[in-house]
MARGUDO-828859 format. One record per atom (N, C-alpha, C): residue in three letters; x, y, z. Coordinates in pm, whole numbers, plus 50000, padded with zeros to 5 digits. Each point is the difference from the previous one (the first is absolute). Layout:
ALAXYZ;...
***
This chain:
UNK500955176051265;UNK499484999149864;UNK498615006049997;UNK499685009049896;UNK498475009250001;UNK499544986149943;UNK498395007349993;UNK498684989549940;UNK500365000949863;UNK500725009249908;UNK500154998149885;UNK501194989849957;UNK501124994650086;UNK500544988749944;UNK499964989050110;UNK498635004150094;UNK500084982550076;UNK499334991949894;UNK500854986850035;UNK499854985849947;UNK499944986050068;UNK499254992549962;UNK500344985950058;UNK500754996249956;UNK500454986949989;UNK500664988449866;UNK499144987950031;UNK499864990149876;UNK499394988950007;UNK501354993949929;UNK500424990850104;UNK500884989049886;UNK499364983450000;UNK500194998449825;UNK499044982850011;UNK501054998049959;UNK500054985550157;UNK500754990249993;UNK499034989050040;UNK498955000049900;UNK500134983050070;UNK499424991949900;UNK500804999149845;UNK499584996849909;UNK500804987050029;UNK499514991249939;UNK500964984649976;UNK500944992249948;UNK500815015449919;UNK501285000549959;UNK500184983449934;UNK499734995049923;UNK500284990849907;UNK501105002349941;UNK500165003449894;UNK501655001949978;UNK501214998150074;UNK499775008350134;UNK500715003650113;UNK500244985350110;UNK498754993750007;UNK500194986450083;UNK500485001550145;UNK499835007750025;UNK500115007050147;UNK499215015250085;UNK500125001150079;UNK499255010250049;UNK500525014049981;UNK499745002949877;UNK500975009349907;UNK500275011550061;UNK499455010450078;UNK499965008950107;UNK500565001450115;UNK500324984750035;UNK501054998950102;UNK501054998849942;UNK500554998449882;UNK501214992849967;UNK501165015350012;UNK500954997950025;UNK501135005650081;UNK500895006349874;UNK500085013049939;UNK501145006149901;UNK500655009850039;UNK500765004150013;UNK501075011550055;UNK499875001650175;UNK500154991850091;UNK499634995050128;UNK498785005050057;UNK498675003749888;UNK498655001850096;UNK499634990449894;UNK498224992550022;UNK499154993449934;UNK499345013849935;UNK499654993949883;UNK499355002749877;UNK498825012750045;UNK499004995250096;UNK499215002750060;UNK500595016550103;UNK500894997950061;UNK500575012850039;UNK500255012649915;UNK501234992849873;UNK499935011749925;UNK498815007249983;UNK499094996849946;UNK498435002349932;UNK499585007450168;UNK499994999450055;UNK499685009350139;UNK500765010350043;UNK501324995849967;UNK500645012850003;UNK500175011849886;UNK499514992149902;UNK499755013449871;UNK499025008350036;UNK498734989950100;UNK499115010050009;UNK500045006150147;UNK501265003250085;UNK500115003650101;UNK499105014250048;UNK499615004849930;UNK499255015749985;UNK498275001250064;UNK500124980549980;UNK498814998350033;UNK498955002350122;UNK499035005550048;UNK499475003650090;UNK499214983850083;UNK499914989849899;UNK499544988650018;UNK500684992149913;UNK500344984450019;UNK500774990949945;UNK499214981849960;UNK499055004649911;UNK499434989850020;UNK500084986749931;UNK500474991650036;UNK500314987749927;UNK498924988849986;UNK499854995749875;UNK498954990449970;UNK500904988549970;UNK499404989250076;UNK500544982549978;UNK500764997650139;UNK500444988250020;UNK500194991350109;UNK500705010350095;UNK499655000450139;UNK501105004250093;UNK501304995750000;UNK500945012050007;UNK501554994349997;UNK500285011950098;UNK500924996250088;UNK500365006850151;UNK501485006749946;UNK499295011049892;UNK501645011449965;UNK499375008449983;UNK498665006250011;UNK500085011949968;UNK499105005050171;UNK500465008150095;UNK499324998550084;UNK499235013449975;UNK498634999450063;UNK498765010949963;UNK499385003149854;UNK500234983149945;UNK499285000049868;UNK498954995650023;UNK498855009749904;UNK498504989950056;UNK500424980549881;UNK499364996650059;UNK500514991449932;UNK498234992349955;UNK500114997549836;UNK498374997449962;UNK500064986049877;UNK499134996849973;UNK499994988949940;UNK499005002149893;UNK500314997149836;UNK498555000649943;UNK499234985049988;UNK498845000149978;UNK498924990949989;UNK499934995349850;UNK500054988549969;UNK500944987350106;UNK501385003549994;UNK501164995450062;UNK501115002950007;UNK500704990849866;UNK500845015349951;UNK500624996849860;UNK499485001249911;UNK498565007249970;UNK499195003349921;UNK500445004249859;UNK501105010450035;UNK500325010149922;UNK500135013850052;UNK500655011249906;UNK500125016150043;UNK498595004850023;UNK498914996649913;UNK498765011650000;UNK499324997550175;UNK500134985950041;UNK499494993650092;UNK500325010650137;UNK502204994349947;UNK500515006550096;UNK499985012850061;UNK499525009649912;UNK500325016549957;UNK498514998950092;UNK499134995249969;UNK498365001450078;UNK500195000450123;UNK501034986450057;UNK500084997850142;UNK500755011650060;UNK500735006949952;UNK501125009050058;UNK499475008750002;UNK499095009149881;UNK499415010249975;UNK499315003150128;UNK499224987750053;UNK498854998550103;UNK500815005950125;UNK501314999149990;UNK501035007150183;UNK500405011349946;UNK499835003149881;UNK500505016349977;UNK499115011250069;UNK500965008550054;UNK499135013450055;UNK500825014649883;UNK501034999149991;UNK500055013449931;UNK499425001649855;UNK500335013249964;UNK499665001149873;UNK499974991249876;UNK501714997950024;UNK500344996149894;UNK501134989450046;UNK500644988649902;UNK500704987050050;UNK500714999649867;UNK501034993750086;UNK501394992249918;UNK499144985649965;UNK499764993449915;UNK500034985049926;UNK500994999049930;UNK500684987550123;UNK501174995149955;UNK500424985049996;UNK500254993349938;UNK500544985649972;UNK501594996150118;UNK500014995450057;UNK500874995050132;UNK500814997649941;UNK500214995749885;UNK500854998049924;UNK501105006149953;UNK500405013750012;UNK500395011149930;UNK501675001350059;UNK501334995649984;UNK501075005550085;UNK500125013550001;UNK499824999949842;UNK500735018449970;UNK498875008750012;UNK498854997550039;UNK499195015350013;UNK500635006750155;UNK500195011849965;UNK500215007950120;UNK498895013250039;UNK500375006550141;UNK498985008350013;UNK499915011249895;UNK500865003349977;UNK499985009149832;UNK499204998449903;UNK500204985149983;UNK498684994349894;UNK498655005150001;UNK499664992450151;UNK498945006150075;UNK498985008150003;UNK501345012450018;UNK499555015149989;UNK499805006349898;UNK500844995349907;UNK499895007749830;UNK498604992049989;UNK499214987250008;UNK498944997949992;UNK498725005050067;UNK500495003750132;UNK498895010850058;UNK499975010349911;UNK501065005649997;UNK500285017449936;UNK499024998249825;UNK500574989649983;UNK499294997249845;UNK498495002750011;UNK499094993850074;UNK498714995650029;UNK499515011050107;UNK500145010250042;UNK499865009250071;UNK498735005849902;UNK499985003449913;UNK498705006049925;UNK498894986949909;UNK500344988350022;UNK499534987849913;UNK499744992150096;UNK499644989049938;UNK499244992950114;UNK501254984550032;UNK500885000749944;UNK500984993849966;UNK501135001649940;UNK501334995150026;UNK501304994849951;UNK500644991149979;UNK500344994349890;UNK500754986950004;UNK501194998649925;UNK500804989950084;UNK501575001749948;UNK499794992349876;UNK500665003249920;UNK500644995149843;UNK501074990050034;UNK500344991649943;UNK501524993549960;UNK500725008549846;UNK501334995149981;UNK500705003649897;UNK499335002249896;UNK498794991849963;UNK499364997449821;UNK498835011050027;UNK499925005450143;UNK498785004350022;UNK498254992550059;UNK500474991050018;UNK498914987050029;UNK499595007750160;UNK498685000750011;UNK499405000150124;UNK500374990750085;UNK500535007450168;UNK499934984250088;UNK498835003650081;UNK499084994049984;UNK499015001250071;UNK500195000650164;UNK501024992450006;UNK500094997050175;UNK501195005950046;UNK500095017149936;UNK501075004650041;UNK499275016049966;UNK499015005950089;UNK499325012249956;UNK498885006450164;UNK500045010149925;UNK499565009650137;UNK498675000149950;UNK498695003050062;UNK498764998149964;UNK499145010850127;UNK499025009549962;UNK498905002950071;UNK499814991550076;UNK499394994350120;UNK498944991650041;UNK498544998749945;UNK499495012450013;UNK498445003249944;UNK500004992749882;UNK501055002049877;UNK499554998949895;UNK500634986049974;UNK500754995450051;UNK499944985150030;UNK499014990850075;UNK499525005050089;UNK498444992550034;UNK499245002849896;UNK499585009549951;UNK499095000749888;UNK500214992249876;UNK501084992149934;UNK500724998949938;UNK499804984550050;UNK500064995750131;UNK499634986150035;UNK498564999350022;UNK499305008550034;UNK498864996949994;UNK498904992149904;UNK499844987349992;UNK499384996249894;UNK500644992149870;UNK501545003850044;UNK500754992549930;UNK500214981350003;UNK499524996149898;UNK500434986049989;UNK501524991449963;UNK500285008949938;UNK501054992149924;UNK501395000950093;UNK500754991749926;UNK501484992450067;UNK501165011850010;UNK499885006149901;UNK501175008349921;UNK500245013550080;UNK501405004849989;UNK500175010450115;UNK499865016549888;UNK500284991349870;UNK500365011249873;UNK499035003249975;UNK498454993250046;UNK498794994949922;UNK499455011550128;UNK500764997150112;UNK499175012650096;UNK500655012549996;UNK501065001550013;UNK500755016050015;UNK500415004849897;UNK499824992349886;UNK500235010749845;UNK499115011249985;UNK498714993850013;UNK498685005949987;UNK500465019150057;UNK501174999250140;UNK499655011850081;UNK501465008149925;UNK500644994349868;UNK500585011649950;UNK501435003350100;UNK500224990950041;UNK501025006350069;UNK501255003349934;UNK501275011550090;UNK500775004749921;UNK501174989549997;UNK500324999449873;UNK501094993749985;UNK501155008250100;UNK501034992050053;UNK501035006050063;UNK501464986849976;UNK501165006349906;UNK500924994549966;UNK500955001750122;UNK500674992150059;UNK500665004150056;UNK501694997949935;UNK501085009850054;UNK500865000249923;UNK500504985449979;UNK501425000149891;UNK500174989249965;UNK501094992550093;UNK500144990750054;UNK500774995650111;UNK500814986549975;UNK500964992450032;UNK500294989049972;UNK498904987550110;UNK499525005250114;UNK499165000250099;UNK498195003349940;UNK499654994349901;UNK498425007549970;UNK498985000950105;UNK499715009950042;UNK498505002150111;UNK499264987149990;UNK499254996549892;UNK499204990149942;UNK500404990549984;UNK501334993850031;UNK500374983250018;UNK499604992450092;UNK499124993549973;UNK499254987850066;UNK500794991250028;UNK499974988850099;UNK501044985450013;UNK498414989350004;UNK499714995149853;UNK499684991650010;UNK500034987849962;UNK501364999850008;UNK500554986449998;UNK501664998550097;UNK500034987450014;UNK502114996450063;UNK500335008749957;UNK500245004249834;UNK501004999449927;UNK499705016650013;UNK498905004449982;UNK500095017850027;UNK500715003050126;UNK499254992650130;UNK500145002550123;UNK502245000050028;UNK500954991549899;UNK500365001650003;UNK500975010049923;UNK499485004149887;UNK500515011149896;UNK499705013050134;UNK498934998550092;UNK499815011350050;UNK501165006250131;UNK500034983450062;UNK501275001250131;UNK501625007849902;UNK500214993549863;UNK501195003349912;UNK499915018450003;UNK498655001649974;UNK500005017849995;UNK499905005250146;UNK499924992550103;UNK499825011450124;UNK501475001150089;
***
């Protein structure tokens, strides 16, 4: 892979899944955990860095924690940011069955001249935790930043919308809850 499409990935998993009532990242849909898929979408990756509790499945993940643990994404995205070395990174939610490396890449390819890409759902709704990002202009972008919000930080950088086609499988389906987690095992 040249310097023009190396990448890390950051995946946050170590939110406290309320809804979910379990350790939502480990939980098991189409015979890998939650947490795998979301690593293997970003297989392209030159680094694999996971923020929140150690879990012994992904081997040669840095593995990082944000301050305090369970903070939130902006927290998390800080802590991960801090093990990034390439250019540019996958931010991704552990959560994800159906993103694949395709996704991925149409999000690099998108963000290749911008400082960002982020996947859409069906209505068009930003997923914040499903987008390719500069590094530079994501530290700059955290620099100084206070607030909670992930929309509140990476809107600001304009990123390109990227639809991905229409699937019975959506890129952007989250499991955060039983009842998704099992609508999701029904589609795989």
């Amino acid at each position: 892979m040249d310097a023009g499409t190396s990448f890390d990935a950051v995946l946050l998993a170590g939110g406290r899944a309320r809804r979910f009532g379990a350790d939502k990242p480990a939980a098991p849909v189409g015979g890998r955990r939650l947490i795998e898929w979301a690593a293997a979408a970003a297989s392209g990756a030159s680094r694999l860095i996971v923020v929140g509790p150690r879990r012994d499945v992904l081997p040669g993940a840095v593995v990082v924690r944000e301050d305090p643990p369970g903070a939130g994404p902006v927290p998390a995205l800080r802590a991960g940011l801090a093990e990034v070395r390439a250019p540019r990174l996958a931010l991704l939610a552990a959560d994800l069955p159906f993103l694949r490396p395709a996704h991925v890449a149409a999000l690099l390819e998108a963000a290749a001249e911008r400082d960002g890409a982020v996947l859409v759902d069906g209505d068009g709704r930003e997923q914040w935790l499903a987008g390719c990002w500069r590094a530079g202009a994501l530290r700059t972008a955290l620099d100084g930043y206070d607030g909670a919000s992930l929309r509140g930080l990476l809107g600001p950088l304009d990123p390109v919308p990227v639809a991905p086609p229409p699937d019975v499988r959506p890129a952007w389906y989250d499991c955060d809850t039983p009842e998704q987690l099992a609508a999701a095992e029904r589609l795989l």
